[in-house]
N, C-alpha and C positions, 0 to 999 in steps of 0.2 A: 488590716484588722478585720476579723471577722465576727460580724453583731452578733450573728445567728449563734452563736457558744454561750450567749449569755440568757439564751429563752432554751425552754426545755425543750427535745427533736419533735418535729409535726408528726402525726400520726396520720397516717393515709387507710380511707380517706377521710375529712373532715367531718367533725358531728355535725348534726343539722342543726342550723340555728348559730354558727359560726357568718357573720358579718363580713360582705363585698366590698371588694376595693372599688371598684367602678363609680363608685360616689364620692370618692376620693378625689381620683384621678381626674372625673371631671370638672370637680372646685377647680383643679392646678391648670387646668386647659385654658387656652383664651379663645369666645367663640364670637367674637368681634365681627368675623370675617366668616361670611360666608365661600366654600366653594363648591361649583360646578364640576360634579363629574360626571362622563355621557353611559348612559344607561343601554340596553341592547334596544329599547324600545326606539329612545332617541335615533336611531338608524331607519333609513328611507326602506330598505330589503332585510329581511333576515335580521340576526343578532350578531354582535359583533362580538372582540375576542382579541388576548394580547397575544394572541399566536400570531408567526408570521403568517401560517394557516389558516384562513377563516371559510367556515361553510355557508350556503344563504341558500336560503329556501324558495323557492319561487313561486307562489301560489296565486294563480289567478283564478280559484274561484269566487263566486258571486260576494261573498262575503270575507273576502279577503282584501287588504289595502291596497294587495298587486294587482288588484282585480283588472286596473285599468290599462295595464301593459296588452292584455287582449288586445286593446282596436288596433295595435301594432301591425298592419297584416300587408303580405305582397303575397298577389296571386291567389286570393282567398283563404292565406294558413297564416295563421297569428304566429311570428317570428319576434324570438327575444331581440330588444333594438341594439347596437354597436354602441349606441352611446352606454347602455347600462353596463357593459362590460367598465366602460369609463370610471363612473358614478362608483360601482364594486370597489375599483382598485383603489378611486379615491377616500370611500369611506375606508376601507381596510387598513390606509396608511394612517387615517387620521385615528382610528384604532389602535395601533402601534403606540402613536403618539399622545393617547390618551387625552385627545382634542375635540372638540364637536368639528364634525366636517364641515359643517356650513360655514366655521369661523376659520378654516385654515384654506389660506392659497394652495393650489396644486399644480403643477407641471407634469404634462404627460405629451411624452415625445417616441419618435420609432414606434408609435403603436402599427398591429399589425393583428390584421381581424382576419384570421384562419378559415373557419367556417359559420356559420348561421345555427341557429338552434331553435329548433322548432316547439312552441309551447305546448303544455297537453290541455287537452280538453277539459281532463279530470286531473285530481288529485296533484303531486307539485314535481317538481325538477329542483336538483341539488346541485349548486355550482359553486366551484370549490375557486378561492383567490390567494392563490401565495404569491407573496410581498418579501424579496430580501431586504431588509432592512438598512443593511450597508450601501449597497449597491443601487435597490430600489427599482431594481427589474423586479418584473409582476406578469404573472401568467393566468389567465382565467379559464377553468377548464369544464367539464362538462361531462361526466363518465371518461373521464381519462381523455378525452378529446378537447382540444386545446381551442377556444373559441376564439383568443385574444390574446396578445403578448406586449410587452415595452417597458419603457423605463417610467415610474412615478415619482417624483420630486415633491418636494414642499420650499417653495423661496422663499428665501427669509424678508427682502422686503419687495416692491410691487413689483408683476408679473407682466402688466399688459405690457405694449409696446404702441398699441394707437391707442386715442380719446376716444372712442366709441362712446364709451364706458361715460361721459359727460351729456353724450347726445338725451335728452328725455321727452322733447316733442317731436313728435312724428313730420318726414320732410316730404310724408305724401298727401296730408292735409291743405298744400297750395296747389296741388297738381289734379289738373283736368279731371273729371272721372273718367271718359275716354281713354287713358293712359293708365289707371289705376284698377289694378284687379281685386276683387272682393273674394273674401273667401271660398264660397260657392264654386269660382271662375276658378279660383287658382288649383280646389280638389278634383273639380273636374277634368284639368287637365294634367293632375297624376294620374285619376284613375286611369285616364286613358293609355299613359305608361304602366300600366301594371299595379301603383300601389294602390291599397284599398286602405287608407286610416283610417281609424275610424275618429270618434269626438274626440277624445285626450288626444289625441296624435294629428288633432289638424290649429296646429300653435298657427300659422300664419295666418293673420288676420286681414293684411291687405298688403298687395306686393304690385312694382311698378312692373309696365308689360316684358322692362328685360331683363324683370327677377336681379336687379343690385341691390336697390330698396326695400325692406318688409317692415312689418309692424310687426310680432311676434307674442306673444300671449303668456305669460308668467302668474303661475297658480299657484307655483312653490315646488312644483315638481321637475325635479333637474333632471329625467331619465327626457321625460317630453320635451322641453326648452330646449335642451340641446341636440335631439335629433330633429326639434324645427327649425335649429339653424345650420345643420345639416342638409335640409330642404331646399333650401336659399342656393345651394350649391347648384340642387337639380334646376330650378328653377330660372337660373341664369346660365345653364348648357342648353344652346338653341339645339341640342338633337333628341329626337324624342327616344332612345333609347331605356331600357329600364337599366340603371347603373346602380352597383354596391360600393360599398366603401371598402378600400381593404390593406391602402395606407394609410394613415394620419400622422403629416408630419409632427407639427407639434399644434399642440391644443393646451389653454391660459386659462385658466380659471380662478376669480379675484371675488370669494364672498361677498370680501370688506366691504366695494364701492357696488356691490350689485343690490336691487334693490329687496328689502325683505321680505319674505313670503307672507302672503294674505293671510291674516287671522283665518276669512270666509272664501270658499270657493267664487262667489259672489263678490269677494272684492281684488276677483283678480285685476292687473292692469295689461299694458301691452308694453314693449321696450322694442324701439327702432334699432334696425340692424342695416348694415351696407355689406355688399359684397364685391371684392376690388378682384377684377381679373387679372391685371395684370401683375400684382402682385402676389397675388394665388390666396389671399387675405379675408374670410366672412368672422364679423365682429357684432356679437348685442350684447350689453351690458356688461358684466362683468367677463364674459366668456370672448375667447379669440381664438380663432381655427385657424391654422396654414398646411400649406401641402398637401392639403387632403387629395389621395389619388380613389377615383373609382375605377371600376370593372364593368364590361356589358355583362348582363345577366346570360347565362347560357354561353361562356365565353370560345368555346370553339364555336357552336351554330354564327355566334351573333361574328367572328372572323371571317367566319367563312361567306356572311351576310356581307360584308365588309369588301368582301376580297371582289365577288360578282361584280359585274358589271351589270344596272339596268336599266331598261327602257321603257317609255312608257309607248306602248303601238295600239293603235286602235284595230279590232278582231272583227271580221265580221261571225255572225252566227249561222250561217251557213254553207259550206267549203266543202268538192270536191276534191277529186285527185291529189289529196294528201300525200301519199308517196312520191308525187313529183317533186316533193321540199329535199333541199340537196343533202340532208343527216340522213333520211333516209335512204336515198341513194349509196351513199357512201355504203350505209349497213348490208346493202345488196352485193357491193364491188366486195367487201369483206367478207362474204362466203363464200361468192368464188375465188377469192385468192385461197379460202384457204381450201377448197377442194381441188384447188389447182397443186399445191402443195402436198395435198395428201395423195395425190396420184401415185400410181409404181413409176417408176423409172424402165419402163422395160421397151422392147427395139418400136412396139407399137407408136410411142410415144416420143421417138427421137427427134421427126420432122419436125417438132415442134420446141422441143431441146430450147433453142436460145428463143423463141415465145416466152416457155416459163421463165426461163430465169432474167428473163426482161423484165415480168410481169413483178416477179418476188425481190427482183431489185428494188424499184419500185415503191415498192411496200416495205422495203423492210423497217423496223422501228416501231412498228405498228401493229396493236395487239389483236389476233382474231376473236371474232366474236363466240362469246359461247352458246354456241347451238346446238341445242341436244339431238338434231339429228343426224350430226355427222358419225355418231353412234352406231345407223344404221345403214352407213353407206360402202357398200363394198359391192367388190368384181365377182366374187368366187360363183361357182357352175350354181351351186345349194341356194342361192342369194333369196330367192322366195321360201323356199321351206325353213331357211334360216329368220328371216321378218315376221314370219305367219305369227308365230306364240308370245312376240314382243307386241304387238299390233295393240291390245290389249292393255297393257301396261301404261303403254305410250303414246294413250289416242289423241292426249290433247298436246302430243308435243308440236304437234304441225301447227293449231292455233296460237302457242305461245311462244313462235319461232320469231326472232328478232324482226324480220320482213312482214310478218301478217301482224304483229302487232303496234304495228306504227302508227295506229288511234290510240295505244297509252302511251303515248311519249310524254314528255313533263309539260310541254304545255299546251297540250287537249286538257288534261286531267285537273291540273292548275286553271283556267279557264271554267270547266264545269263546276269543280270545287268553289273558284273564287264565287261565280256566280251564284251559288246556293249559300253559300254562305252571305252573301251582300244581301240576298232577300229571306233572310231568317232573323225574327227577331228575337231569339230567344239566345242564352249567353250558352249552351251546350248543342253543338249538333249532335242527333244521333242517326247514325248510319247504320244501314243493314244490305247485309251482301246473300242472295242467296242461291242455293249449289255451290257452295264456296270450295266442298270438299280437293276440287281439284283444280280450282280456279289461282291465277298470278295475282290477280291485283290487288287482293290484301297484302300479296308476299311480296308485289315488285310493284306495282305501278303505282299505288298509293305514299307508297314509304318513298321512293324516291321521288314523287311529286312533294309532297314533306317537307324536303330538302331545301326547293327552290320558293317555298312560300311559308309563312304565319299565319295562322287564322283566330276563329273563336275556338273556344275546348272543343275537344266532341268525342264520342261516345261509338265506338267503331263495332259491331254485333255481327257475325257470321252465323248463318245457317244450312242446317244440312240433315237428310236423318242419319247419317254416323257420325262418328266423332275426326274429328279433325286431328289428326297426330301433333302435328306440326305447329298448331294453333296459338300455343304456351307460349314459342317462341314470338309473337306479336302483341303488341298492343290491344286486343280485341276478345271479346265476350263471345264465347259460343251458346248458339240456341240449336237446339234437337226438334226437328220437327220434320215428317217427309215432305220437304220442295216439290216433288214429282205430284205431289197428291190436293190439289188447289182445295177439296173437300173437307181434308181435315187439318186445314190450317188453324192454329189457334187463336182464340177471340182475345185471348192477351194481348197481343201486339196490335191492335185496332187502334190508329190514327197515332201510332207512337213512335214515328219516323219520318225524318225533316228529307231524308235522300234512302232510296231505293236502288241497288245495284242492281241486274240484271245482266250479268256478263255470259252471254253462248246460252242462254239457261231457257227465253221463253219458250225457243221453237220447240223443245225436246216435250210440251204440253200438247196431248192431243187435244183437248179443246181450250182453244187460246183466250174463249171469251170469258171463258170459268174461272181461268189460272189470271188472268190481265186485272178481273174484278175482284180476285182475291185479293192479288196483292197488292191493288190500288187502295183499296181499304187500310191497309198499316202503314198508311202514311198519313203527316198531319193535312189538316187544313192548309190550304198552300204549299205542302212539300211536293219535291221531287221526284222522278226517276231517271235513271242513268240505264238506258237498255245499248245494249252492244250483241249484233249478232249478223250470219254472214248472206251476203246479200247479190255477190256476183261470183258465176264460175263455180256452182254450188254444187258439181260431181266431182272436183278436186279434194273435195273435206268432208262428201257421204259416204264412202268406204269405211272411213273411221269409226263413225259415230255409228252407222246401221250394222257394224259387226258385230260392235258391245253394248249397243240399246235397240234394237231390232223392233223396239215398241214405239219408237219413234215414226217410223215409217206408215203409219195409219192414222196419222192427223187429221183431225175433222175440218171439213173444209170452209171458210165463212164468207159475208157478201163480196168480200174482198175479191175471191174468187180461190180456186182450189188450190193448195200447198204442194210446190215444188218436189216431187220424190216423198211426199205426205208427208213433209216438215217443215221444208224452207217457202217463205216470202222475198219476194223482192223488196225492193228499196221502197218503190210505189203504193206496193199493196200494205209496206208496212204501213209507210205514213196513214191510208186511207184507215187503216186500223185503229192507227193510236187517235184519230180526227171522232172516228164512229163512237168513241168510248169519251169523248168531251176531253182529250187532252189536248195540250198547243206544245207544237214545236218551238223550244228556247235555241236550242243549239242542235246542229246538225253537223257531222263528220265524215265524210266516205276516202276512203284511201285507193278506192278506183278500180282495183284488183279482187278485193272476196269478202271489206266488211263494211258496217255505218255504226257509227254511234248515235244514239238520239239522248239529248238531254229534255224530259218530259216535265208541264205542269197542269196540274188540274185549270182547264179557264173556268174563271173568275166572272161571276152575272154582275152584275153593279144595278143595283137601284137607283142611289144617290148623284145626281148629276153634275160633273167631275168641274172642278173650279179651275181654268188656263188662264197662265198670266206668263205675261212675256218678260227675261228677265235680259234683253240686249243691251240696255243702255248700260255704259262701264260708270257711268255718273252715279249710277245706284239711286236714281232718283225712285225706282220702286220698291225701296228697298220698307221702307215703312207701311206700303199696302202689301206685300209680302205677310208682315212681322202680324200688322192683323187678322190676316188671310187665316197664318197661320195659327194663332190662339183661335179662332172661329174653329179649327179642325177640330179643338179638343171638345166641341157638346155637340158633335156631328155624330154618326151610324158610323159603325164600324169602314164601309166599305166606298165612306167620304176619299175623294182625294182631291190635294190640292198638286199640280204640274205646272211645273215652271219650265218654259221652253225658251230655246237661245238660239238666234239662226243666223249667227255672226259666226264666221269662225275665231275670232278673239271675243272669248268670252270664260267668264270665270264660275260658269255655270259648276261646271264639275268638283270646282273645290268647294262652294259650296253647301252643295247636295255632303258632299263628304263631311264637310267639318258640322255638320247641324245632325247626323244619322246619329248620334248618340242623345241629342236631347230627346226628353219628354215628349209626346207626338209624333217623331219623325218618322213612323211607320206607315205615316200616311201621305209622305211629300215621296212627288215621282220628279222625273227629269227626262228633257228629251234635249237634245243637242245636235242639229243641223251643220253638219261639216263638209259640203261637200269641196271637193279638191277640185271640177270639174265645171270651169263658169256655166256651162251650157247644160249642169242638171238640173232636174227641177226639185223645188221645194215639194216635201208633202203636205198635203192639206190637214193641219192638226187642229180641227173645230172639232166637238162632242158628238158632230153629225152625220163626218165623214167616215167611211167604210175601216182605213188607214187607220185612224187612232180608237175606234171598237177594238181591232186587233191589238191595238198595243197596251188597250185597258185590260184585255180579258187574260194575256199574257201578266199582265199586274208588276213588270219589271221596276225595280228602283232606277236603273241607269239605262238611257236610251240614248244609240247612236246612230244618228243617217248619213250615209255618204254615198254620195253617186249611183244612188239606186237600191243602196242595200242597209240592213240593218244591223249593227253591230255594237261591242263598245271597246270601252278604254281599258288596258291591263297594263302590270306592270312585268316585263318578261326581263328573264337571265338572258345577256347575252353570251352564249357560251363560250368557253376558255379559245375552242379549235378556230373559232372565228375571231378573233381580237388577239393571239399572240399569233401573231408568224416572227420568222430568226431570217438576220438578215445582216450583212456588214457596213458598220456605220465609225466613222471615225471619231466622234463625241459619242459616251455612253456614261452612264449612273448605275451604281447596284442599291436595289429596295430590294424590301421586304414584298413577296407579293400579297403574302395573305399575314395579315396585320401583325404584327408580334411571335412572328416564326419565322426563325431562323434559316428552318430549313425549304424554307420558301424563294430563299434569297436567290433575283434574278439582274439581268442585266437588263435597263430602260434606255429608250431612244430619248440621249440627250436635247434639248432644246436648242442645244449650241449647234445643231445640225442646220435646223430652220435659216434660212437668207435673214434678215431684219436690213431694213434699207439704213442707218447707218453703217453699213458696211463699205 
């Protein structure tokens, strides 16, 4: 039956003044019952959405709620955290399901963190979250770039699998303070891994020394909470490596029994968490983590880091006859095998027939060295008129020929580096190389020193008056200014340089005292120079240089006494040079044959009369006059020092000079350490008044090492691959990995079943 037949048809549209049903309909409604529906506001990021789709905004400027994801930072650059990829998928699902997220359990399993994403400065980032619904795979992406993936669940009843979630007073409240780290302790020793959190991102409030135990700090914000129990992870791996997260096996999350977010940021509380190694288990309050797998940051360097073998050797800082070290030797046997090889074969050369090929047996396996000047090595009658118009080209190839450059091998360079670095207190070194135009060791001998060590940042500057072609291709800043010309150096660069290269460059200055005080000026206060230049058998390598700088050879000559062919210095007169200009020899290098390297520091006057205390007892019973020694440093003159000396050879002096260089003050604590190996050497006399420690103050080093007459210190070196694998037949063997998680690394190891053991 149809009513509407018995009212006349409506006319569209309606007159005005025609009466709402709305008033009707909601007599007939029951509003007994209130309900709860979640609003886009109600959402921790962005607004939410019933698409499986949902977009979120990311703004962390000042006046934004995300604002706080900033202190998120590794490395100095605010990095969106893995947990918020989490928190996303989780609210998105509870989107779907048009639930408040905080009141629904979630399970998220296979997660699998792709890559990082860097925050901006300004303005926002869009990250997109699809959610299948069925399925409940979930991708979080980023500009099409995939930052997270896995499966999102909702259980229908409880999720955890341990009681954490009951625990609510803290089990480091009975425990020692000695054993108990405070927050301060526990961020200072990320920063020293790498992360920089900032306030919102330092949730751990107090953690036992082997990081199982935390306290954890709960404000209402689940992106922070749970990448501070994420922390808990780093914090109970004894290796200081910086690690990403990049599996998560499965991860629990139970609103219900968690406790509820503070009205006031001011009434936050803290919630204890345990971390179970051996079941791979970190739990606080409502939330439970398993399987989580990290990554070392830099994951090839940090393999290859892995793979090294190293040592720690003590260096002195002063060494001769360099080239007698057996790498270098080899590299010499290696040129003549292969101009033994490039020979003709002709009747001249037959007596000798099975020589070579004894010699190239031998060898074979083994890759020649590339030497640019087997280029220019031939028989032919022309062979001088043939060199003549190359000569030019290729003046500095004789310098940077594998054999003359055996003072850049990796660890001189590693050694001068480590050292400028260990006495700089500033977090960026900046370096500057000048004549670089035609120089190796931006291109080769810094980068492959790189290799074998970490440092602080730094800031790598080449100079030259042309342009460097090549330069793009490096890590490094070009500056334009004529080198050759000490006059018109620019007053920019005045005290803004922690190290100073000088590689083959001073001698080519006809007056050395003009060019030495130029460029001692652009370095800071207590920075360096690194000078290399050649110093024996100095007619070998004047041909070169006097054909294509002809200006060179009029060198003014100084007290020192008159310049070799009006350019070169010996080794002597160098020293007496760099001594006349108030610099001190750190480091010293000669390879025996034709160079020296000097690693240079301005000395250091001291007014403030230097505080020694002796740190031999392993009892530490001076460990509390130490402690005030050391707060006494901080209302002292700049150039206050406090020296702790150890003249036991079992002593802990060295670790820790090292583990205090990062607090507040330590720019003023030195170390000296008495090693000698030799019962019949003697001690130096280290009083304020003896000749001996003048020197070692005006040098101003952080790390000092005496042994059997000489001064040096502690490094950590590669032992290289040539020297620790040899192949050999053995009837127990194991195949590993050599270099960590590469396959194609995979070698054969000398079984342990080999070794005798006397139950046999």
């Amino acid at each position: 039956m149809n009513l509407l037949k018995v009212y006349p048809p409506i006319q569209y549209p309606v007159s005005r003044g025609t009466p709402l049903l709305s008033s009707l309909v909601a007599q007939a409604w029951d509003h007994s019952v209130e309900w709860v529906v979640p609003k886009a506001e109600d959402y921790e990021l962005g607004s939410g959405s019933s698409s499986a789709d949902t977009s979120y905004e990311i703004d962390v400027s000042d006046s934004s709620p995300d604002q706080y994801l900033a202190d998120h930072q590794v490395d100095g650059r605010a990095l969106f955290p893995a947990c918020g990829c989490l928190v996303l998928a989780w609210q998105t699902l509870a989107s779907l399901k048009g639930v408040d997220f905080q009141q629904m359990r979630v399970r998220l399993s296979n997660v699998q963190i792709h890559q990082a994403m860097f925050l901006p400065t300004s303005g926002s980032a869009t990250v997109k979250v699809s959610v299948m619904p069925k399925t409940g795979d979930f991708q979080v992406c980023e500009n099409e770039n995939i930052l997270a993936s896995g499966v999102v669940t909702s259980p229908e009843g409880p999720c955890l699998k341990t009681e954490q979630y009951l625990q609510r007073d803290s089990v480091l409240k009975d425990q020692p303070v000695a054993k108990v780290l405070n927050r301060d302790e526990v961020y200072r020793e990320l920063i020293c891994r790498g992360y920089e959190y900032g306030h919102y991102f330092q949730g751990v409030q107090r953690s036992s020394i082997e990081g199982l135990d935390s306290d954890i700090l709960w404000d209402g914000r689940w992106i922070s909470f749970l990448d501070a129990v994420l922390q808990m992870i780093l914090l109970g791996n004894p290796d200081a490596f910086q690690a990403l997260p990049v599996t998560l096996g499965t991860i629990s999350i139970d609103p219900t029994v968690h406790p509820a977010p503070p009205e006031e940021e001011s009434e936050a509380e803290t919630i204890p968490g345990h971390y179970d190694r051996v079941l791979d288990i970190v739990a606080a309050g409502g939330v439970e983590m398993r399987g989580i797998r990290t990554i070392l940051k830099d994951y090839a360097d940090a393999c290859l880091e892995l793979s090294r073998q190293i040592t720690l050797r003590w260096l002195e800082h002063d060494t001769d006859n360099v080239l007698l070290n057996r790498r270098c030797l080899m590299k010499c046997k290696d040129y003549l095998d292969s101009s033994v090889k490039k020979s003709p074969a002709s009747a001249s050369y037959s007596a000798a027939k099975a020589l070579v090929e004894s010699i190239l047996k031998q060898r074979n396996g083994h890759s020649l060295p590339d030497n640019s000047l087997h280029r220019y090595e031939s028989r032919d009658k022309d062979f001088v008129n043939s060199i003549r118009p190359k000569i030019h080209d290729g003046r500095f190839d004789a310098l940077d020929d594998p054999v003359f450059s055996t003072l850049e091998s990796d660890e001189i360079i590693k050694l001068c580096f480590d050292t400028v670095a260990n006495n700089t207190t500033t977090n960026t070194m900046n370096i500057l190389e000048a004549g670089a135009i035609k120089s190796t060791f931006f291109r080769r001998a810094f980068p492959k020193a790189l290799e074998h060590f970490t440092y602080k940042n730094y800031r790598y500057c080449i100079a030259d008056k042309f342009i460097v072609d090549d330069a793009i291709k490096f890590p490094v800043k070009m500056l334009m200014f004529d080198t050759n010309d000490a006059s018109s150096f620019p007053d920019t660069h005045r005290e803004s340089f922690d190290l100073l290269i000088l590689k083959n460059h001073l001698h080519t200055h006809n007056d050395l005292d003009l060019a030495f005080t130029a460029y001692s000026e652009m370095i800071k206060p207590g920075g360096f120079i690194l000078v290399e230049e050649q110093v024996e058998r100095l007619p070998l390598l004047y041909p070169f240089e006097s054909l294509v700088s002809p200006w060179i050879c009029d060198g003014k000559a100084g007290p020192e006494g008159e310049r070799i062919l009006g350019c070169y210095y010996t080794e002597s007169r160098w020293r007496a040079f760099f001594g006349r200009h108030g610099f001190q020899e750190i480091i010293h290098r000669a390879d025996g044959m034709a160079s020296a390297i000097f690693l240079l520091r301005k000395g250091v006057e001291v007014a403030t009369p230097p505080c020694i205390m002796n740190v031999n007892d392993l009892q530490c019973s001076w460990l509390e006059d130490v402690k005030a020694r050391y707060r006494d440093l901080q209302g002292q003159p700049e150039d206050a020092r406090l020296w702790l000396v150890a003249t036991e050879e079992n002593s802990g002096i060295w670790g820790l000079v090292q583990s205090i260089r990062w607090e507040s003050g330590s720019e003023k604590v030195r170390c000296v350490h008495v090693s000698n190996r030799n019962p019949e050497s003697k001690v130096p006399k280290l009083a304020a008044d003896s000749a001996e420690f003048k020197e070692l103050m005006k040098k101003d080093l952080v790390n000092n090492v005496y042994r059997d007459g000489r001064w040096g210190t502690y490094k950590t070196m590669v032992i290289h691959e040539d020297a620790t694998l040899t192949e050999r037949l053995k009837a127990h063997v194991f195949a590993d990995c050599y270099v960590l998680s590469d396959p194609l690394s995979l070698k054969w190891f000398d079984s342990p079943l080999n070794v005798a053991h006397h139950n046999r």
